[in-house]
Backbone as CSV, one residue per row, in Angstrom:
resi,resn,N_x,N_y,N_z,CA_x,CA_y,CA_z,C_x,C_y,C_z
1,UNK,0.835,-1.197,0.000,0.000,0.000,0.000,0.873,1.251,0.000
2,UNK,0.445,2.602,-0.322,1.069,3.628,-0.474,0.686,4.148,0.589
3,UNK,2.057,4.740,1.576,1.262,5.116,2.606,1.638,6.432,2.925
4,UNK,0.609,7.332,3.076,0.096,8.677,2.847,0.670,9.657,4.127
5,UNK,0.823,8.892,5.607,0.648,9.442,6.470,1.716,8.911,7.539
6,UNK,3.393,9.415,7.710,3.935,8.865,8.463,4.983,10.303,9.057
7,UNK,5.438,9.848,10.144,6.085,10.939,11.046,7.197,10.470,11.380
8,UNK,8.266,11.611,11.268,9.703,11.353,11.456,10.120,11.810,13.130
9,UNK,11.567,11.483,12.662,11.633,12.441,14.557,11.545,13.914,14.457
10,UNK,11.291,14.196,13.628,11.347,16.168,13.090,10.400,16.422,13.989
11,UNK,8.828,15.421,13.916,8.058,15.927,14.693,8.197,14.992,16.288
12,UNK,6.751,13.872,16.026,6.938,13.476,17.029,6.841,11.396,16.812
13,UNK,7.676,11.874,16.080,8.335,10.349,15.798,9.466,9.916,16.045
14,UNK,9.803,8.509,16.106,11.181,8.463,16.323,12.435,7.962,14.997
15,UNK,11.851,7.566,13.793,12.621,7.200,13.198,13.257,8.452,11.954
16,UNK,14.546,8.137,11.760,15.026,8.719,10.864,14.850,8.527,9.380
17,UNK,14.968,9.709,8.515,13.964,9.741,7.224,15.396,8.821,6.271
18,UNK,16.137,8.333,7.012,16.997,7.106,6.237,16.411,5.779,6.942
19,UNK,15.518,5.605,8.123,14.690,4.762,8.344,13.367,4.306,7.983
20,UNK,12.682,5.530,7.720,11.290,5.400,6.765,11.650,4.902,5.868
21,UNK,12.461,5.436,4.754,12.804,5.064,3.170,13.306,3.569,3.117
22,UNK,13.890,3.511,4.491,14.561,1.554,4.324,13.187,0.557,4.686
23,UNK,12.252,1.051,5.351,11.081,0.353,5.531,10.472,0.264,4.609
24,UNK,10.213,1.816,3.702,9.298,1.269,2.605,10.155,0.624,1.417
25,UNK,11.158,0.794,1.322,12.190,0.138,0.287,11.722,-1.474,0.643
26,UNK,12.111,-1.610,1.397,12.466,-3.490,1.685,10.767,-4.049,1.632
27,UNK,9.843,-3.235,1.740,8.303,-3.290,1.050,8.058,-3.204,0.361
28,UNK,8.937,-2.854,-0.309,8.505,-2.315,-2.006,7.256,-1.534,-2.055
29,UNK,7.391,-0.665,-1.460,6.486,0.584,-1.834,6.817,1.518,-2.254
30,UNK,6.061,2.103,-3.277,6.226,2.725,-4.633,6.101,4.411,-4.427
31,UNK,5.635,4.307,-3.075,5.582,5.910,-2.909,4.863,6.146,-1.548
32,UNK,5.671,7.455,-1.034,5.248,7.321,0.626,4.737,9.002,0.600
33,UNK,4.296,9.210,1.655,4.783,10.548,2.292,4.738,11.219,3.420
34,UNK,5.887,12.039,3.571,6.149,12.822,5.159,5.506,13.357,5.600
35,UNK,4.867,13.329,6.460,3.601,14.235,6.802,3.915,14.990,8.391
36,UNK,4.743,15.141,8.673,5.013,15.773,10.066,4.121,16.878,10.695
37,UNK,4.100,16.460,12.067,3.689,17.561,12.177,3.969,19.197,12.649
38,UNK,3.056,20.186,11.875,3.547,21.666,11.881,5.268,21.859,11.604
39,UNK,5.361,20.771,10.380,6.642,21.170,10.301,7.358,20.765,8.925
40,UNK,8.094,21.334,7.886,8.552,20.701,6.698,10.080,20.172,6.794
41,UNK,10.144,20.422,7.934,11.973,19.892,8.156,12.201,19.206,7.410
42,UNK,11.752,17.880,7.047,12.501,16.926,6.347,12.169,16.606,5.343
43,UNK,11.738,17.065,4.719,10.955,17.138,3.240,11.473,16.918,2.324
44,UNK,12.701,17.604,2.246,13.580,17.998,0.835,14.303,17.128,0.704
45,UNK,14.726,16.464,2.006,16.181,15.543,2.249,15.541,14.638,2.208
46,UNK,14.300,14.130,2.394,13.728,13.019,2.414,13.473,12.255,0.486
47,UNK,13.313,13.303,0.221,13.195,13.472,-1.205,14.428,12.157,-2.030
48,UNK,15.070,13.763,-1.545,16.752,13.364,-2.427,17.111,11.078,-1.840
49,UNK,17.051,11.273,-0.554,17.091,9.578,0.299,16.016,8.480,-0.601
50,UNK,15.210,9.137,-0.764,14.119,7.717,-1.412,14.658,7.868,-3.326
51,UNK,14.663,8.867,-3.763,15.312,8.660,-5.096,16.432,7.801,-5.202
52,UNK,16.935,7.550,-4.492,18.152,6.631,-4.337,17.923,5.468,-4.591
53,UNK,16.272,5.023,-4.065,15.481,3.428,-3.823,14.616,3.646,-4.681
54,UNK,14.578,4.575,-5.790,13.190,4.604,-6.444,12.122,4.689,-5.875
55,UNK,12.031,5.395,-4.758,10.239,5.891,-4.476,10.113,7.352,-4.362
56,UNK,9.360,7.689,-4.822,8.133,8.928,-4.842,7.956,9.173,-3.026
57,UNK,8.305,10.529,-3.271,7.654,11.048,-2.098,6.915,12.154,-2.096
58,UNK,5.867,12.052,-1.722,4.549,13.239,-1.947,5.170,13.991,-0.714
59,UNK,5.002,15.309,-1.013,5.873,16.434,-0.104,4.651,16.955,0.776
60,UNK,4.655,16.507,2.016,3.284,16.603,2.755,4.068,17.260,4.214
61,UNK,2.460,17.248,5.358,2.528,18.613,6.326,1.330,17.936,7.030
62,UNK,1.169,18.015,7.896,-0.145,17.514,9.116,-0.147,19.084,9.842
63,UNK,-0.802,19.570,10.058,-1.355,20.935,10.718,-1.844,20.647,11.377
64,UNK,-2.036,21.100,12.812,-2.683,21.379,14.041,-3.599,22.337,14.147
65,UNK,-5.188,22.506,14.156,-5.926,23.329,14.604,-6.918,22.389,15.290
66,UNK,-8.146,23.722,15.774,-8.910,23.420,16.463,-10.086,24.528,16.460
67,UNK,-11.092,23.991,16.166,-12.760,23.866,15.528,-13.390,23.373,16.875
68,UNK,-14.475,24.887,17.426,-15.186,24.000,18.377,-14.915,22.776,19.522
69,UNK,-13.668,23.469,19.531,-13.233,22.523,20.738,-12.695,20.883,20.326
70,UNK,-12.533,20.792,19.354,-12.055,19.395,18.524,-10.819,20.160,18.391
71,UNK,-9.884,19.361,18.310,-8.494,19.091,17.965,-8.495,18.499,16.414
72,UNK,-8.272,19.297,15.703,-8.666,18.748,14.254,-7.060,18.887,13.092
73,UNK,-6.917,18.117,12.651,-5.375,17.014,12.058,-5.678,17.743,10.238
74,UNK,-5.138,18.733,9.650,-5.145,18.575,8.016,-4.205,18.071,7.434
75,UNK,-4.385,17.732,6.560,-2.924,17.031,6.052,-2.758,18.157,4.993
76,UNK,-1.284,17.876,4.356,-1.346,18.833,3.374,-0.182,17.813,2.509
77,UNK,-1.074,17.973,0.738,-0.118,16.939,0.073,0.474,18.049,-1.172
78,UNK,1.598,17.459,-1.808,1.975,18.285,-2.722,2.465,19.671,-2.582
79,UNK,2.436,20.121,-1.459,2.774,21.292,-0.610,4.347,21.937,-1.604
80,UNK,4.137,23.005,-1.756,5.527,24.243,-1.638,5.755,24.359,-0.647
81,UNK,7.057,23.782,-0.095,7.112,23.844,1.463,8.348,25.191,1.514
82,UNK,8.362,26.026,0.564,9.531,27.141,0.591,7.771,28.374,0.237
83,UNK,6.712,28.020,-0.033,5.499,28.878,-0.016,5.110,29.824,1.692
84,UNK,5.543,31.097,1.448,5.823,31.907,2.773,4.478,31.808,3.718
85,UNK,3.304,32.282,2.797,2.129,31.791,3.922,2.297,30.648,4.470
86,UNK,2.408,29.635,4.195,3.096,28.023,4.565,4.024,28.071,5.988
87,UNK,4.556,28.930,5.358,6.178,28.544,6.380,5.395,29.766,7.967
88,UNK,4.799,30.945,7.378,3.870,31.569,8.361,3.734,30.587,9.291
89,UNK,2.184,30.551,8.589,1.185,29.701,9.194,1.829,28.865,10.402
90,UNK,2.687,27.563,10.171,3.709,26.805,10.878,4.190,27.375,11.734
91,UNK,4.738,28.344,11.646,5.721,29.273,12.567,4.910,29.704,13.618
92,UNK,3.360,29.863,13.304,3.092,30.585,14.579,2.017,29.366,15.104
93,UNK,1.852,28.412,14.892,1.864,26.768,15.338,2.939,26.567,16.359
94,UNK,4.443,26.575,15.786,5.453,26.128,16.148,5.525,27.043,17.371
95,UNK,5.119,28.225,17.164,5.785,29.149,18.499,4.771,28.811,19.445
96,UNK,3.263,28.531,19.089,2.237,28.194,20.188,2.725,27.110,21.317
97,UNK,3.174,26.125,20.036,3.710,25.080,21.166,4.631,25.190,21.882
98,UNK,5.923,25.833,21.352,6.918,25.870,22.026,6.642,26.910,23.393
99,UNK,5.261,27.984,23.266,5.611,28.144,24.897,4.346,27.431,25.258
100,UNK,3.846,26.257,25.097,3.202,25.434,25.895,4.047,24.881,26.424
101,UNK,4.771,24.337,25.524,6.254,23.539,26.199,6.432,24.236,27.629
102,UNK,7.093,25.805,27.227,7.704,25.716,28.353,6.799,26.348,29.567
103,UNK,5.707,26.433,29.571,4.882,26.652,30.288,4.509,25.404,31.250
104,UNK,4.555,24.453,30.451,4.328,22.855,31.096,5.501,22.022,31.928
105,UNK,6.843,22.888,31.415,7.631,22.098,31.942,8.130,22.772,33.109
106,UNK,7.947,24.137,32.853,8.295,24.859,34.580,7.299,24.829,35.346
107,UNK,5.570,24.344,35.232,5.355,24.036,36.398,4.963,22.847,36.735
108,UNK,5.490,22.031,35.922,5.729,20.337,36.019,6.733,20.161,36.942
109,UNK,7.769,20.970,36.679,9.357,20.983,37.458,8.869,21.718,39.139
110,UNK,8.025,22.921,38.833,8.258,23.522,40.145,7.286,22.724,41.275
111,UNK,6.115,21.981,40.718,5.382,21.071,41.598,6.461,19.532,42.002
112,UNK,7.607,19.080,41.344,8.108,18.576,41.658,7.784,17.067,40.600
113,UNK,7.016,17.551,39.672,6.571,16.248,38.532,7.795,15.519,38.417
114,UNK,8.349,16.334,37.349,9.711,16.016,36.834,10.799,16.527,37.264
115,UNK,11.681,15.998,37.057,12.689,16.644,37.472,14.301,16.550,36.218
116,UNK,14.204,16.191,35.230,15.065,16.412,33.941,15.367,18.390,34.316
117,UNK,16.117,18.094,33.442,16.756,19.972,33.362,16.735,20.374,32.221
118,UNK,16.236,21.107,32.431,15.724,21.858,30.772,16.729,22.145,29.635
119,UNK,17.813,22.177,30.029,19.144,21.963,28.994,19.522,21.144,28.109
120,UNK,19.146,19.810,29.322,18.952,18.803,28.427,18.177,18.460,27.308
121,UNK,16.921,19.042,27.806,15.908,18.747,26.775,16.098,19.330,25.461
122,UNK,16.753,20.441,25.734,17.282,21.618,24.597,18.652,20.776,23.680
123,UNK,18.890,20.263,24.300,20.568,20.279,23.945,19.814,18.484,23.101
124,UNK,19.157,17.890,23.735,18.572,16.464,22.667,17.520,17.179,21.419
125,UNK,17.200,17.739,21.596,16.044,18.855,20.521,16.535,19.579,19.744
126,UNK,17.759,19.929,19.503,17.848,21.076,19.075,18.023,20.951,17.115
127,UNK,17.686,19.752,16.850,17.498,19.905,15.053,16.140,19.638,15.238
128,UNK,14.842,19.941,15.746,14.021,20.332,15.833,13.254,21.703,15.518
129,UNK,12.340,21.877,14.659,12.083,23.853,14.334,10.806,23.664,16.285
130,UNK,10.443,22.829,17.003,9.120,22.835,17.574,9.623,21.817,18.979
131,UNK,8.596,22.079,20.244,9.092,21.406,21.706,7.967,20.477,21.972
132,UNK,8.163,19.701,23.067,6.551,18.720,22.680,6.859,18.376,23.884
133,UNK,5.610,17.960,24.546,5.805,17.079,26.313,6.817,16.227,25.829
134,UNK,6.493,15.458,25.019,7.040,13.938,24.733,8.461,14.515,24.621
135,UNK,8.883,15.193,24.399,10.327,15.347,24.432,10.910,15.354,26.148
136,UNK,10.287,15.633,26.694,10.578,15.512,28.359,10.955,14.046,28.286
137,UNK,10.099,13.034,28.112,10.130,11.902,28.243,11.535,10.549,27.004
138,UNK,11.400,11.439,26.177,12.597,10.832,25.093,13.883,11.804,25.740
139,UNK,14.020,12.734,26.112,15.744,12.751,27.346,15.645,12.400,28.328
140,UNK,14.354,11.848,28.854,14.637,11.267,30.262,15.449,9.881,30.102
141,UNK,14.610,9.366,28.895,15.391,8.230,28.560,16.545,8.094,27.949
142,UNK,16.523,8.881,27.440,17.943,9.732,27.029,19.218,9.512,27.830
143,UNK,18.884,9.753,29.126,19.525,10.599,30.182,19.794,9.281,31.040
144,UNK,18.941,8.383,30.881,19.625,7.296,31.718,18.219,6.701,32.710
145,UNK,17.109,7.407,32.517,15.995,7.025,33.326,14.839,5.737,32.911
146,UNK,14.559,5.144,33.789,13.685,3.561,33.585,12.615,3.287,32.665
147,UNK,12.456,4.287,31.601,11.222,4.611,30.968,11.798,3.788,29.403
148,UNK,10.830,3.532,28.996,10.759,3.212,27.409,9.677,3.991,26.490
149,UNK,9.817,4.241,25.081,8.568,5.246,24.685,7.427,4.568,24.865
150,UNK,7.331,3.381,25.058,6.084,2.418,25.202,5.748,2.689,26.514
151,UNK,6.361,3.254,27.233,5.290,4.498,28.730,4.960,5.560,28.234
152,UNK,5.218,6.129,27.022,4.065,7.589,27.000,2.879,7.811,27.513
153,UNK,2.361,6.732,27.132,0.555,7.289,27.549,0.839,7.098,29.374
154,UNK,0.999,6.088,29.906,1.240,6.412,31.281,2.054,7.661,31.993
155,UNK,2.739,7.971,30.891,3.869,9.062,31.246,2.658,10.512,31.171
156,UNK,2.201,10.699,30.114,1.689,11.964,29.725,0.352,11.983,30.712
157,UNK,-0.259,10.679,31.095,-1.513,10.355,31.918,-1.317,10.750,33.396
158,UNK,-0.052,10.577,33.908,0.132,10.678,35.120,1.014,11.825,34.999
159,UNK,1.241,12.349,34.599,2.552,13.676,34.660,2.267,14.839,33.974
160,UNK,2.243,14.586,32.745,2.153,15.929,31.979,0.473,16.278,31.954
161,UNK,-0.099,15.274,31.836,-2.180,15.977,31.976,-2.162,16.862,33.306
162,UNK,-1.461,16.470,34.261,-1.974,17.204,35.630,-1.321,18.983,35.330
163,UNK,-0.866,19.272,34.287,-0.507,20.639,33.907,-1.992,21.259,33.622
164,UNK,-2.298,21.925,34.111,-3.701,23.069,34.140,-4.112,23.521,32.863
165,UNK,-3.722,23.181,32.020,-3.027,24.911,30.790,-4.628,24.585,30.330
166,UNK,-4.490,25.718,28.915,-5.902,25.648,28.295,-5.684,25.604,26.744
167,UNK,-4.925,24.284,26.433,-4.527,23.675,25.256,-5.614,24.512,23.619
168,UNK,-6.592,23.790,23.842,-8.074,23.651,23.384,-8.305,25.028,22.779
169,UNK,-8.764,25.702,24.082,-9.188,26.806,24.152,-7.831,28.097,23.273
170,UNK,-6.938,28.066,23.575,-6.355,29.280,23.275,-5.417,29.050,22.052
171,UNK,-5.535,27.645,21.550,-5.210,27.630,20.313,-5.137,28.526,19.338
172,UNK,-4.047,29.030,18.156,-4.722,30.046,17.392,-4.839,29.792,16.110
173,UNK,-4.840,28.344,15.705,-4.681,28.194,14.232,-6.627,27.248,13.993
174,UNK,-7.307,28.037,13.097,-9.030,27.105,12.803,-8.556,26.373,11.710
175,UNK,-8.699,25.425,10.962,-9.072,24.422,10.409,-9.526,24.893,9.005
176,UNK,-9.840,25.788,8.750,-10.218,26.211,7.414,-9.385,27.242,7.586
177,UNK,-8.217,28.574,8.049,-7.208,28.261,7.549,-5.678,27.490,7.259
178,UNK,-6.346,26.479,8.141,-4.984,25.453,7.208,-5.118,25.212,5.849
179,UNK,-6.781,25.151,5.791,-6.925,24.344,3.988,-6.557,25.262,3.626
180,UNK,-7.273,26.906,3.605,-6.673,27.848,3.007,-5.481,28.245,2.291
181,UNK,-4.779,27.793,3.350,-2.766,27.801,3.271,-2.054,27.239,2.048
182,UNK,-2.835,25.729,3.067,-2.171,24.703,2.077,-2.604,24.873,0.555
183,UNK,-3.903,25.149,0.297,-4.359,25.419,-1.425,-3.535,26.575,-1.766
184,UNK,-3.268,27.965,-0.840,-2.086,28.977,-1.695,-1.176,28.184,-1.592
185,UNK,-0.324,27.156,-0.958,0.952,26.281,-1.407,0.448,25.595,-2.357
186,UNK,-0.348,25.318,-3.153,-0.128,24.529,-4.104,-0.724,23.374,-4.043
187,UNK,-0.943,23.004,-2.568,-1.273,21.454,-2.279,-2.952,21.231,-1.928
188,UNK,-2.737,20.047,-1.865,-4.374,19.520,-1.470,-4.399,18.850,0.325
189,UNK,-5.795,19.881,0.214,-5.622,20.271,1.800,-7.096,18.255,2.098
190,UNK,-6.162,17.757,3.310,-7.337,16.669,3.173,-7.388,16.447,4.951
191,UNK,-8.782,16.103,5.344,-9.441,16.649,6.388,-8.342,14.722,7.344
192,UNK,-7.773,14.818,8.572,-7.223,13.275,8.862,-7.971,13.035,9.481
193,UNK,-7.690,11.539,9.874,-8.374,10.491,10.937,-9.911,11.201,11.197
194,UNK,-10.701,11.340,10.641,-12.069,12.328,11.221,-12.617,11.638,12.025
195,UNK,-12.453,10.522,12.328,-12.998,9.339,13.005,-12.576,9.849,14.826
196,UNK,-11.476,10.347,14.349,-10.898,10.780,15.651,-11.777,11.577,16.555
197,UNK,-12.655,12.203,15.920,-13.345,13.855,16.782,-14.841,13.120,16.680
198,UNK,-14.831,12.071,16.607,-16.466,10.887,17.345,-17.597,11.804,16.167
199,UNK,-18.249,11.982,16.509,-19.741,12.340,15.829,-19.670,13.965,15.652
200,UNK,-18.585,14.572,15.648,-18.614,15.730,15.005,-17.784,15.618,13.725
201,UNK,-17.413,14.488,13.426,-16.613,14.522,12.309,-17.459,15.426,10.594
202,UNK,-18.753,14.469,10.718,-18.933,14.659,9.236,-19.314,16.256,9.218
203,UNK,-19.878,17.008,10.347,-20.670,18.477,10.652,-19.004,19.346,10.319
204,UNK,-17.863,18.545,11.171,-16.621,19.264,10.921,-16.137,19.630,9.541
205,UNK,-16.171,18.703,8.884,-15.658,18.115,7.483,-16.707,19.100,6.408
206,UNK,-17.789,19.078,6.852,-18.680,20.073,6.127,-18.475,21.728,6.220
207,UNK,-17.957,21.981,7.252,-17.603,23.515,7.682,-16.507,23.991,6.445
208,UNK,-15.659,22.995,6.425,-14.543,23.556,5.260,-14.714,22.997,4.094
209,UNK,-15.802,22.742,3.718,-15.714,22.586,2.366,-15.724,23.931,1.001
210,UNK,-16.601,24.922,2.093,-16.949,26.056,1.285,-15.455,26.948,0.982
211,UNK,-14.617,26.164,2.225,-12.717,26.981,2.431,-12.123,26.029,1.401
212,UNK,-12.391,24.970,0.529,-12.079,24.290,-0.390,-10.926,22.713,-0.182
213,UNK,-11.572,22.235,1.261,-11.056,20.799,1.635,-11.157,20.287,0.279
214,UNK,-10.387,19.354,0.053,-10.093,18.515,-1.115,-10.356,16.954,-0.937
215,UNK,-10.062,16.908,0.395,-9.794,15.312,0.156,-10.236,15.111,1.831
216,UNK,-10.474,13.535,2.133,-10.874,12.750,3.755,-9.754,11.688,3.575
217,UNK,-9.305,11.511,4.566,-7.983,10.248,4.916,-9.280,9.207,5.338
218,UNK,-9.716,8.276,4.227,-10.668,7.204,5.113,-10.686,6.057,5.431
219,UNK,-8.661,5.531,5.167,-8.530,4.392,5.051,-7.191,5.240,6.236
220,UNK,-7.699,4.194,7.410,-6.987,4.473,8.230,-6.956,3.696,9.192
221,UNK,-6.031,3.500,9.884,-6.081,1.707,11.495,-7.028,1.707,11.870
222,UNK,-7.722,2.909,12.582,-8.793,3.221,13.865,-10.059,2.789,12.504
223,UNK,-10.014,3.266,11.160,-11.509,3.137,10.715,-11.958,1.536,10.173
224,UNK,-12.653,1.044,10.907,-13.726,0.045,10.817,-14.422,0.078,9.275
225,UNK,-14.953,-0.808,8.467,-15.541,-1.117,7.770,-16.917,0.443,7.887
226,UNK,-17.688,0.270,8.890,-18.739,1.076,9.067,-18.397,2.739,8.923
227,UNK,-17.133,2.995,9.183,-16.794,3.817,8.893,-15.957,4.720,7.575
228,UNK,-15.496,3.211,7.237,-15.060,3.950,6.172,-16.027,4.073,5.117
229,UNK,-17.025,3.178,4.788,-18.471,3.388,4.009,-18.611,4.537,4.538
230,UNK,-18.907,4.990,5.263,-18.778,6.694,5.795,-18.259,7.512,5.460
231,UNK,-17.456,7.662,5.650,-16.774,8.426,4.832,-16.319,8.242,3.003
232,UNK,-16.437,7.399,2.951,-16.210,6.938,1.614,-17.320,7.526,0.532
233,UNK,-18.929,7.385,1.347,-19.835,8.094,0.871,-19.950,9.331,1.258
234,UNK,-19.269,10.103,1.886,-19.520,11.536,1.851,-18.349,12.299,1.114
235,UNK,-17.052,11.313,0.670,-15.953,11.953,-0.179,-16.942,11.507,-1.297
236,UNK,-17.418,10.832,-1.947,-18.390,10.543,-3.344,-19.266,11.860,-3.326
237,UNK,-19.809,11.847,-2.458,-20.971,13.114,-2.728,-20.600,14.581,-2.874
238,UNK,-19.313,14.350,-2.245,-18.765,16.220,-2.426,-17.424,15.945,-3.274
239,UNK,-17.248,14.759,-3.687,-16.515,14.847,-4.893,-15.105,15.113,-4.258
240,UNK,-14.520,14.471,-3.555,-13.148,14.712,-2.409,-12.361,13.519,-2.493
241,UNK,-11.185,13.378,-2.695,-10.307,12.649,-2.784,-10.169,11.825,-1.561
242,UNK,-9.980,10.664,-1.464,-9.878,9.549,-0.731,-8.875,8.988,-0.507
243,UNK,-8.038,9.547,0.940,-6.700,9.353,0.921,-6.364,7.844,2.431
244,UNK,-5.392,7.673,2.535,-4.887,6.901,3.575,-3.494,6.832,4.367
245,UNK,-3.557,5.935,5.373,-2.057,5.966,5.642,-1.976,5.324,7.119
246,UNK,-0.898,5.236,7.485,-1.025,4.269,9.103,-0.863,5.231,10.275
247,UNK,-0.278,6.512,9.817,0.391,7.280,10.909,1.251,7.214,11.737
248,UNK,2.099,6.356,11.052,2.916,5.833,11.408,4.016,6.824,12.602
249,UNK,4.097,6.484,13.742,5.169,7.204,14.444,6.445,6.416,14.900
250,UNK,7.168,5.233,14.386,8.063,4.063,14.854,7.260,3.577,15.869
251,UNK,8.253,2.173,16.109,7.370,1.299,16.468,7.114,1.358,18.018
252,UNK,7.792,1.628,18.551,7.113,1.927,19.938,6.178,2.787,20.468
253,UNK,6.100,3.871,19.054,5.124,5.026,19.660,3.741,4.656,18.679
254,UNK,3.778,4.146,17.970,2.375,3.847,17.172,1.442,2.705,17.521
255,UNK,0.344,3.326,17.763,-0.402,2.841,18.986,-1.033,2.080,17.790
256,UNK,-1.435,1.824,16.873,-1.737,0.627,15.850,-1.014,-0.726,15.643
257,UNK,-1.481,-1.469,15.097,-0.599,-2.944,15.202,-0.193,-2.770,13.894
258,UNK,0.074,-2.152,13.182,0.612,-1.926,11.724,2.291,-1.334,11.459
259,UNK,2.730,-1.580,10.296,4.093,-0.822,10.299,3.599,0.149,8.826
260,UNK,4.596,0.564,8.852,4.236,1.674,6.819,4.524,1.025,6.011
261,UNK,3.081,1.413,5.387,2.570,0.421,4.485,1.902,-0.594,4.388
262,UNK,0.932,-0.791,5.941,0.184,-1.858,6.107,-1.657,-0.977,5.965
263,UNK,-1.664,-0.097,5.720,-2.651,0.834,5.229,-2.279,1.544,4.588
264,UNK,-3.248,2.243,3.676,-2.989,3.384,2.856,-3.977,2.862,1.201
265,UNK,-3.495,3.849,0.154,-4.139,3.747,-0.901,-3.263,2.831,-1.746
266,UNK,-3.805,1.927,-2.814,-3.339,1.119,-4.277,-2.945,2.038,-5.090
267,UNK,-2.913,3.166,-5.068,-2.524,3.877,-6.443,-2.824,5.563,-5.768
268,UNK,-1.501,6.049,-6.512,-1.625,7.050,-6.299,-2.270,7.823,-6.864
269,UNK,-3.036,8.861,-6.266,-4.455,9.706,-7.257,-3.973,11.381,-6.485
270,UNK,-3.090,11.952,-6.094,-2.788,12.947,-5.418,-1.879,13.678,-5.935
């Protein structure tokens, strides 16, 4: 399968984009793409690495906004990732998080959560454009501490949730302009995992159509048969491209039983 939707360590993955390309190589898959998130770091270089193995890489982007209190995922395919609204847009994503980051980690530290030193975290991060909880937890292990990435969810459940902040709420990037963005880059803006945001998906998915969504990711781990007829019939009716992918984050952090390339689309149409 061609798989549409995978994450490097740029964002919040762990493998290197000379590790993606050897996975889908030794699969013989014919064409992948980077989809990181709020971020094009590895795009270009990723490029040049799979030409080497003969595969196609669709030059892609996962965006972070939030619609009504949903946390809502765009993908972006075909992207100008040197397109300045683009690199905008991202930038002030990237800066949101980075002082969530450090908003979370000084009073994670000053209640006595954690206790890593923020240097560290800097000094393992720093070919990174963006900061993430999960980076607390990849230098802890880093650093010599009892954890494996296969404790995140216990890690972020017991440690980093008890941070107060107001994620949700003070977000500043909506969902119709990511599509926005991504269509002045060039690319096709496609709505992810919708399955994810429960029974506001299809009402969501309808809000940006009039902002010119292109495409639904409907072949995906989490979607069930019942769902992807779901979606499958509402990309038919508004005439939207039908994309896929595993989401892949390496193997300890991808909460699916799949590797890249065990979902996604037969042929590329993007």
């Amino acid at each position: 399968m061609i798989d549409l939707h995978i994450h490097s360590m740029f964002s919040d993955g762990t493998d290197s984009l000379e590790d993606i390309v050897n996975i889908a190589h030794n699969k013989n898959i014919p064409a992948i793409s980077l989809t990181d998130h709020d971020t094009t770091l590895g795009v270009l270089d990723i490029i040049k690495i799979a030409k080497n193995k003969n595969i196609k890489v669709v030059p892609g982007v996962e965006i972070s906004s939030v619609s009504n209190g949903h946390l809502i995922h765009i993908l972006g395919y075909n992207i100008d990732v040197h397109n300045n609204q683009l690199k905008d847009l991202l930038a002030l994503v990237q800066d949101y998080f980075i002082k969530l980051f450090y908003d979370q980690y000084h009073w994670l530290r000053k209640n006595n959560i954690i206790d890593i030193d923020l240097e560290k975290i800097l000094k393992h991060t720093e070919f990174k454009e963006s900061l993430a909880s999960l980076d607390i937890l990849k230098t802890s292990i880093a650093e010599g501490a009892p954890y494996t990435l296969k404790d995140w969810s216990e890690f972020f459940n017991t440690k980093i949730k008890l941070f107060p902040g107001h994620f949700i709420e003070e977000f500043p990037i909506h969902p119709s302009e990511a599509v926005e963005v991504i269509l002045n880059a060039g690319g096709l803006p496609v709505f992810a995992h919708p399955a994810r945001i429960g029974n506001a998906d299809i009402n969501e998915m309808k809000l940006l159509l009039p902002h010119g969504l292109k495409g639904i990711e409907v072949y995906y781990p989490y979607h069930d048969k019942p769902l992807i007829d779901r979606y499958e019939e509402f990309a038919n009716e508004h005439n939207l491209v039908k994309t896929g992918g595993t989401d892949w984050h390496g193997k300890e952090l991808t909460t699916w039983n799949v590797e890249i390339g065990d979902c996604g689309v037969e042929k590329l149409t993007i």
